[in-house]
N, C-alpha and C positions, 0 to 999 in steps of 0.2 A: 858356865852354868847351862845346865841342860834346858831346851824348853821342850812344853809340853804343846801337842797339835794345834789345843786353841790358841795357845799364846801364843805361838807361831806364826798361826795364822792372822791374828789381832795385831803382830806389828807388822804384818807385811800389808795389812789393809791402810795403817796409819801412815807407812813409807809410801804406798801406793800416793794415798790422798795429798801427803805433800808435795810429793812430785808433781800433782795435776794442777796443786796451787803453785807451786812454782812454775809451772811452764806457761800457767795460764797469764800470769803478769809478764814472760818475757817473751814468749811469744817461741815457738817450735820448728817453724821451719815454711819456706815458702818454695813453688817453683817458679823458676826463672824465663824457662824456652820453653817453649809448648809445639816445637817443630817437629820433634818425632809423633807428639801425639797427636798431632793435626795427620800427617801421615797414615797412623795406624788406625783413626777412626775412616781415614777415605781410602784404604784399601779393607778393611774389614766391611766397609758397606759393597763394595763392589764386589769384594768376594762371596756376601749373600747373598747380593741379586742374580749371580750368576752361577753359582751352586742350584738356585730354581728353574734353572732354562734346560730341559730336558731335553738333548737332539739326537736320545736311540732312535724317533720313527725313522732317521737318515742311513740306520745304520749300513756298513755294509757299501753305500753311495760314495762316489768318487763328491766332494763337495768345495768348494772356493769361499773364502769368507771374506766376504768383499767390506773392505775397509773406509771407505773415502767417507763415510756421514760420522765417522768417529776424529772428531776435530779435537787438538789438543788446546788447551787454556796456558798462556803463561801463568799465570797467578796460581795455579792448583800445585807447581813444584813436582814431586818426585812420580808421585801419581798420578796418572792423568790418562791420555789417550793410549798410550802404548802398553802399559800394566791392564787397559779393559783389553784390550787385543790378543795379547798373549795368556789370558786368562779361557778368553772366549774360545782362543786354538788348543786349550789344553781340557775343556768340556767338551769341545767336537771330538776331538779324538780318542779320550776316554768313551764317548760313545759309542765307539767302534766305525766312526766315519772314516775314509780315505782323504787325509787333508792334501789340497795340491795348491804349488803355487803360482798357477797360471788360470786363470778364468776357462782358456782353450781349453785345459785338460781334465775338466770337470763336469758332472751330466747336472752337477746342483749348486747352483749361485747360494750363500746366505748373506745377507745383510744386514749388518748389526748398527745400532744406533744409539746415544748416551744422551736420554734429557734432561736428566739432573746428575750433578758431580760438585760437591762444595760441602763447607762447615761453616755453624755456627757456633758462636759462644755463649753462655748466658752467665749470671751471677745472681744471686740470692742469698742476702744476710739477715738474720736476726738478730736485731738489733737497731743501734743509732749508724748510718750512713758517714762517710765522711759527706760534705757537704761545706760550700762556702756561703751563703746564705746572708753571712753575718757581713764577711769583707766584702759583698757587692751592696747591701745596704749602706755600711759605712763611706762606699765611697764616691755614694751618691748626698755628701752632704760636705759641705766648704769646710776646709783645716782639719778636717774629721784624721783621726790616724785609721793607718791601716787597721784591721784585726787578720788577726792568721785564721785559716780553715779550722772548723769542726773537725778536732780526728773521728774516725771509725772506731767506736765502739762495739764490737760482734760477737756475741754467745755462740755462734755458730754462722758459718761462711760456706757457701757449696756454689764450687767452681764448674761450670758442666759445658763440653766441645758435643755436640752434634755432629756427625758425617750423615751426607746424605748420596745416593745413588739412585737411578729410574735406568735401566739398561731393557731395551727390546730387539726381538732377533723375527728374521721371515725370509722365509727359502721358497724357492722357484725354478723350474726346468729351465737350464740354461739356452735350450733350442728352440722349446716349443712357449717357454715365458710364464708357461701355467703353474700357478699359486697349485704349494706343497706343503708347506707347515708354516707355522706363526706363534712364537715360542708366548705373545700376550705382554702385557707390561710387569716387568720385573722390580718395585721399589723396595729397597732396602736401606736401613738406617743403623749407624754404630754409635757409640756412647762415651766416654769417657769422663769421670766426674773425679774432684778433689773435692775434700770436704774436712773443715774445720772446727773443732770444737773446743772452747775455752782454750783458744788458739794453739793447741794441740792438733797437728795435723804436718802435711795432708794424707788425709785416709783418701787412696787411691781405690775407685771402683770404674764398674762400668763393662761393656760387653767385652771392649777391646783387653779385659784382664780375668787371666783364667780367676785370680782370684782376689780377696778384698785386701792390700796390706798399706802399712804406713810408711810413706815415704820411700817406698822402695825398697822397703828391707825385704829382704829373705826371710825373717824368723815371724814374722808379726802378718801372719796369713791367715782367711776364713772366708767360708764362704765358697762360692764356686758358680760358672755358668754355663750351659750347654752348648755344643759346639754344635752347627749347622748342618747339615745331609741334606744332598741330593735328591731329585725326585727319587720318589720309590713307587711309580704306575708301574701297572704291567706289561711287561716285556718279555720275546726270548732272552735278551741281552741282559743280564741282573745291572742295576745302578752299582757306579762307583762315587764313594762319597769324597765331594771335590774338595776337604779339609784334610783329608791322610793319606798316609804315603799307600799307593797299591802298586804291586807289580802285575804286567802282563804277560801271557806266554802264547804267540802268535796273533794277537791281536784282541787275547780275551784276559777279563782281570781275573786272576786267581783269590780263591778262598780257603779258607776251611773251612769244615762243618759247622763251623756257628757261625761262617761269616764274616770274620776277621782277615787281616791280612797274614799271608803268607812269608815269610822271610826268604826261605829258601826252596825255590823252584823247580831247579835242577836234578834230578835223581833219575837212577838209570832206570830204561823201560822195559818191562816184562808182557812182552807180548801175547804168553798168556793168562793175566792176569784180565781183571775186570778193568774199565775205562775209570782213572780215578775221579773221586770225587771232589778232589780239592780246586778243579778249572771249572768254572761256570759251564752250564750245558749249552750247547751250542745250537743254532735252528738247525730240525730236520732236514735232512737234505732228499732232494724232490725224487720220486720215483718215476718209471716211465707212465705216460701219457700226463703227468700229475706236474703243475708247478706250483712251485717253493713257495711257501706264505711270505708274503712280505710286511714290514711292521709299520708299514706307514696307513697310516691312516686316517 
């Protein structure tokens, strides 16, 4: 039997509807480990705090990232002191700094520091609570039987990890000690939320997900959230945005005309052609009596 759009549509609403009564009496799906996601909310926060720390006025500068106030926690796991480290060396040198690793071999100390690094959990139901209420009364009374706990009854449940991050950065003449730049305090915070309804779930959100879907699936996506960038002040040196892949060609990141990434770099040079436009411009280089602008400032 043929059906016609409405009817079509009218039993796919009814099938829809039993399905939501059905799931909602047995219950849909729960998570177990929340260890990747404690993970990815505490390098997702550290990655925005440190996407904010601009070190082009360095650029150009032989510089030393002096580590010792970057202590690690056992308790924080896979992330921790050595993931800010290697992040913070990978924003210097996309700056166009000269990273060295010897303190002697550098005209600029920076020192980097972590005041906050950790996650919180919270929970929020609507609804009745589980709760034992009943069997701590009960058993404050002689011969009394036990009673079992209150189940959780919940029209909707939202599961929510907090990551948290404070990272600050300040550089100094390694000879003469004189304060150079002070990147300011950097706090940043990630998110990850499950959330259940008519115990239908978990509807996965949050910063740490490009997008909203259930349970993990692949097909059952919406939604969407913006992904972070780097300073964008002004400079000779243009920002490179410390969430996507760039390539560099002598030390400067390359673009295209709209500012995207490059794939492929390499192509042969026509000497008399014009200087292309696809490598960031580079600072003037000084003429006689005249010196170089420098970007510090």
């Amino acid at each position: 039997m043929r059906l016609f759009p409405s009817q079509a549509i009218f039993r796919f609403i009814i099938g829809l509807a039993w399905m939501v009564i059905g799931t909602a009496v047995t219950g849909c799906g729960t998570t177990k480990e929340q260890l990747a996601t404690q993970q990815l909310v505490l390098s997702k926060a550290v990655d925005r705090s440190i996407a904010g720390i601009d070190f082009r006025p360095m650029s150009g500068r032989t510089v030393y990232l002096d580590t010792s106030y970057l202590k690690t926690s056992k308790d924080l796991g896979f992330v921790n002191a050595d993931y800010v480290t290697s992040s913070l060396r990978q924003q210097i040198v996309a700056a166009g700094c000269l990273l060295q690793d010897s303190s002697s071999d550098a005209d600029i100390i920076v020192e980097a520091r972590i005041g906050t690094l950790g996650a919180d959990d919270h929970r929020v139901t609507f609804g009745v609570p589980e709760n034992n209420s009943l069997s701590s009364a009960a058993s404050l009374l002689p011969n009394a039987p036990s009673l079992p706990s209150i189940p959780e009854f919940a029209l909707a449940r939202r599961d929510s990890r907090e990551g948290a991050a404070k990272i600050a950065a300040f550089a100094y003449e390694r000879e003469s000690r004189k304060a150079i730049w002070q990147s300011g305090i950097r706090e940043s915070s990630a998110t990850a939320r499950d959330t259940y309804v008519l115990g239908i779930g978990p509807f996965q959100s949050g910063s740490i997900r490009e997008r909203t879907k259930l349970a993990g699936s692949k097909y059952l996506k919406f939604g969407g959230t913006a992904q972070q960038d780097s300073p964008h002040e002004k400079f000779a040196r243009p920002p490179v945005n410390y969430t996507a892949e760039t390539r560099f060609q002598d030390g400067w990141p390359v673009f295209d005309s709209e500012g995207t990434f490059v794939d492929f770099i390499e192509a042969p040079v026509d000497e008399t052609s014009e200087e292309p436009t696809a490598i960031a411009a580079q600072p003037p280089e000084a003429t006689d009596g005249e010196e170089p602008e420098t970007e510090l400032r």
